[in-house]
C-alpha positions as CSV (number, residue, x, y, z in Angstrom):
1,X,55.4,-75.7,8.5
2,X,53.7,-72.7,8.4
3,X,52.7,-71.2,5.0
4,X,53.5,-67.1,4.3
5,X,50.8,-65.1,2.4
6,X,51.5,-62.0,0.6
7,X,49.9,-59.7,3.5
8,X,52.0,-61.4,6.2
9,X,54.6,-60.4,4.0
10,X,54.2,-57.1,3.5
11,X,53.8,-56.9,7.1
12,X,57.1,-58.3,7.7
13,X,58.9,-56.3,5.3
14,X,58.2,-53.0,6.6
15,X,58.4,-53.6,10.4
16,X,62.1,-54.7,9.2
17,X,63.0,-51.9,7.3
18,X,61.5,-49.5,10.4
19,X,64.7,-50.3,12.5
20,X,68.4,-50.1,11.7
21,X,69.8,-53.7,11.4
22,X,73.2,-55.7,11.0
23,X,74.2,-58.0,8.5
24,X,73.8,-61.7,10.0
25,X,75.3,-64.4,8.0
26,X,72.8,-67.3,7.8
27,X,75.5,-69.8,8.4
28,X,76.6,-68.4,11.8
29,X,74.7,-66.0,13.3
30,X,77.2,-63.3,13.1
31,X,77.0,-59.8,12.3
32,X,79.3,-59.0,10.1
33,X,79.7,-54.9,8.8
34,X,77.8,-54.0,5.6
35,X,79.5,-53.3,2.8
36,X,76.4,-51.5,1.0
37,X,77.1,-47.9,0.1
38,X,73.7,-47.0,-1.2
39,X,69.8,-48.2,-1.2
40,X,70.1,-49.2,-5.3
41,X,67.5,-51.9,-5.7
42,X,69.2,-53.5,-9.0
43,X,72.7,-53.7,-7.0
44,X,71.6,-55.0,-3.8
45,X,69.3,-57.5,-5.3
46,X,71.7,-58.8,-7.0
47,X,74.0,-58.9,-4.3
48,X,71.2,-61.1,-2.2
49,X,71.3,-63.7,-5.2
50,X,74.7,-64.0,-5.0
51,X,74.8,-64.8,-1.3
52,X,71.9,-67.3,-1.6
53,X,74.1,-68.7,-4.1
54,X,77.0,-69.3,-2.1
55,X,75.4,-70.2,0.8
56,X,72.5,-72.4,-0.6
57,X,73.9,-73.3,-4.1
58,X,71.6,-72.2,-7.4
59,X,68.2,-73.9,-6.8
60,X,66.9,-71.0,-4.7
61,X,64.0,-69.3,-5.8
62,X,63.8,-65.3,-5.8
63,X,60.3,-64.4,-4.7
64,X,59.6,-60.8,-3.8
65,X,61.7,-57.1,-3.7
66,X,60.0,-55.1,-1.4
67,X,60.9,-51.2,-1.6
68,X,59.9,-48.7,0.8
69,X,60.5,-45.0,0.0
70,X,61.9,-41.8,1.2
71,X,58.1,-39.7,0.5
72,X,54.4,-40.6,-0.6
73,X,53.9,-41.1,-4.5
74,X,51.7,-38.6,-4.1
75,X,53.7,-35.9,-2.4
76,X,55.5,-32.8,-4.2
77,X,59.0,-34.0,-2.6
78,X,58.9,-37.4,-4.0
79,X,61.8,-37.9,-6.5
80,X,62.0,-42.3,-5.9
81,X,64.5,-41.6,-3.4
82,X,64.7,-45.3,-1.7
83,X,65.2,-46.1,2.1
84,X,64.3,-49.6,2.9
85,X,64.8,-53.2,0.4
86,X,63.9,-56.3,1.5
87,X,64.7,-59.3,-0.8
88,X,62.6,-62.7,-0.5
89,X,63.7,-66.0,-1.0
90,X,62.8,-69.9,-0.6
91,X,65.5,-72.7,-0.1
92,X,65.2,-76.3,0.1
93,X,68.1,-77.6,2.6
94,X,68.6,-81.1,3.1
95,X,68.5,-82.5,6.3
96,X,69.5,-86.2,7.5
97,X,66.8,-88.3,5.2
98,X,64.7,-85.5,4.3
99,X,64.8,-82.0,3.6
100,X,63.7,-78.6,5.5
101,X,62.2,-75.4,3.2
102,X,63.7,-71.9,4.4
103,X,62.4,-68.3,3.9
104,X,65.1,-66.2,3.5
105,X,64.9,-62.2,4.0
106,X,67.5,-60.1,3.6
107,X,66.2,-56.7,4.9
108,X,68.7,-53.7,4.1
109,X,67.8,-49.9,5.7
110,X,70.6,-47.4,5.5
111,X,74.4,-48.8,5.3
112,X,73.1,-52.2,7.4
113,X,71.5,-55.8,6.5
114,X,69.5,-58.0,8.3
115,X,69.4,-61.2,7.2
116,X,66.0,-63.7,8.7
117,X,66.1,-67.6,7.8
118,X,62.5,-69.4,9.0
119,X,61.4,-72.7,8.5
120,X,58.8,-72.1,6.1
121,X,57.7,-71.7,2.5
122,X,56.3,-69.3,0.3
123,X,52.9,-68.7,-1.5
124,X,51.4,-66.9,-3.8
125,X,54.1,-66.0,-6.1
126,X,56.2,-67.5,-9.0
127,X,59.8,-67.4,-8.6
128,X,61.4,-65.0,-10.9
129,X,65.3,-66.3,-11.1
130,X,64.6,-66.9,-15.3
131,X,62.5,-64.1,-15.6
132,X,64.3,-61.1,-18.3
133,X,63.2,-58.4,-16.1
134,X,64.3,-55.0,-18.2
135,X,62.7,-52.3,-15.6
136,X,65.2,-51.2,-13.7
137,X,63.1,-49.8,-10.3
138,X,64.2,-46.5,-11.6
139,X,62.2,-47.0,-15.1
140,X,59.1,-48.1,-13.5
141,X,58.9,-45.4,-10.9
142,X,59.7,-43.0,-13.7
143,X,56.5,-44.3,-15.7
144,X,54.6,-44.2,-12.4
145,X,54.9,-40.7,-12.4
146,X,54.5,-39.9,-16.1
147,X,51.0,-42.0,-16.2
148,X,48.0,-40.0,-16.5
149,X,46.5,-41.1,-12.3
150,X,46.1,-41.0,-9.3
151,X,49.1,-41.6,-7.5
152,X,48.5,-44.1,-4.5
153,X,48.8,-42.5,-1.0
154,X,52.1,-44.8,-0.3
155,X,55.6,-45.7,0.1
156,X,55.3,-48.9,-1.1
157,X,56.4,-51.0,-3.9
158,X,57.2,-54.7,-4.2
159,X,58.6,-56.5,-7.7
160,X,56.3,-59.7,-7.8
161,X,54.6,-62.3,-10.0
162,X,51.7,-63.2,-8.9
163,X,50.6,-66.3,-9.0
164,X,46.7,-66.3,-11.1
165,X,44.5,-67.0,-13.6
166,X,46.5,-65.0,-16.4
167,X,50.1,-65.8,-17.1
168,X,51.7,-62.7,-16.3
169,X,55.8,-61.1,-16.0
170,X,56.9,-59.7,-12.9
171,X,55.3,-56.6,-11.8
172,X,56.4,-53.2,-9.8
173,X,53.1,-52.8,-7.6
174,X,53.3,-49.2,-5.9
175,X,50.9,-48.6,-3.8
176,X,48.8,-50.2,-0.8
177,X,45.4,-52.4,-0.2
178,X,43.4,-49.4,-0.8
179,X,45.3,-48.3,-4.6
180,X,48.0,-49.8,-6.8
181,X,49.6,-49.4,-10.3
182,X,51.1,-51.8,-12.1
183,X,54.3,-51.5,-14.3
184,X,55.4,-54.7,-15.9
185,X,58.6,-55.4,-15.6
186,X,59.4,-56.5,-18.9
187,X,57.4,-54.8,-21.5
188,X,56.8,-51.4,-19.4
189,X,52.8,-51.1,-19.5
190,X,51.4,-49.2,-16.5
191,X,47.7,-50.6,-15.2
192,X,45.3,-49.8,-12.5
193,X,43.9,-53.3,-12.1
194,X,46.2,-56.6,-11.1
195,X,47.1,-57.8,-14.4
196,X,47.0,-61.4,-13.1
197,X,43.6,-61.7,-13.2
198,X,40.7,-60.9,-15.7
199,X,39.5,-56.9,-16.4
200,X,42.8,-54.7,-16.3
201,X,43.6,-51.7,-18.8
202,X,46.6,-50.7,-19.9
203,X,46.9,-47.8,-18.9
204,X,50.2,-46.5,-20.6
205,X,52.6,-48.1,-23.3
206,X,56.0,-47.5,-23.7
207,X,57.1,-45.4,-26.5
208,X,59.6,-48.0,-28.1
């Protein structure tokens, strides 16, 4: 099996979300219409857990939201308007006397899904079904904006936990390779530097 790694990843997500797409249920192959009525990260990330529940029971393991938006951080039109989600999944599926591990993608763009099952696994993160995440991606865009830097020249975010040397919550990374802040998903701190490994500030605390 081949292994994923956060740059494929990335990759992936975004040449997805640069076409329009169909929903595809995993089980058949069909595409089915979507019934989606909006790009809100909560509800369709939630909807995605549901699915992999019904179709792969509840030991999936939520890996990554990637979000792609409407304008730059760092342009005067940006107001977190979102255009593109892409939800990230791992299932094990038995399989006569063994078992197979699936990545599971569910990309939506517009009113459409695309769903992509592979024969592969995931690195690099920690699953984040049991994690309390109280950001919504509206809060941590919010903060984002409200932190005293520079905003990264991107539409990029992705909700992750990285897997490191510090024990860490899930984190709203906006940005690209070149610049990213960090909003933790949990207590709210913004930071320049990966918070999964040794030297990051906070850079701003919630007023709580």
């Amino acid at each position: 099996m081949k292994k994923l790694i956060f740059s494929l990843s990335v990759l992936a997500c975004l040449f997805m979300m640069s076409c329009t797409c169909e929903r595809v249920n995993p089980a058949d192959g069909q595409a089915v219409q979507n019934d989606s009525t909006g790009l809100i990260v909560e509800n369709l990330t939630g909807m995605d857990r549901q699915k992999m529940f019904q179709d792969f029971g509840k030991d999936y393991r939520w890996f990554e939201t990637c979000i792609v938006l409407k304008d730059y951080l760092d342009s005067e039109e940006t107001d977190g308007t979102v255009t593109g989600i892409s939800n990230i999944f791992q299932v094990v599926v038995e399989k006569d006397n063994g078992a197979d591990v699936r990545v599971v993608m569910f990309t939506h763009v517009g009113d459409s899904t695309q769903v992509d099952v592979k024969d592969s696994f995931w690195v690099e993160d920690f699953p984040m079904n049991e994690d309390a995440i109280k950001l919504t991606f509206k809060d941590a865009y919010d903060r984002v904006m409200a932190a005293n830097a520079p905003k990264p020249h991107s539409r990029q975010v992705v909700l992750r936990k990285e897997v490191g040397p510090n024990s860490i919550n899930p984190q709203y990374i906006f940005g690209n390779q070149t610049a990213q802040l960090y909003v933790d998903a949990v207590t709210g701190d913004v930071r320049t530097k990966n918070p999964a490994f040794p030297d990051n500030m906070v850079l701003q605390k919630p007023q709580w």
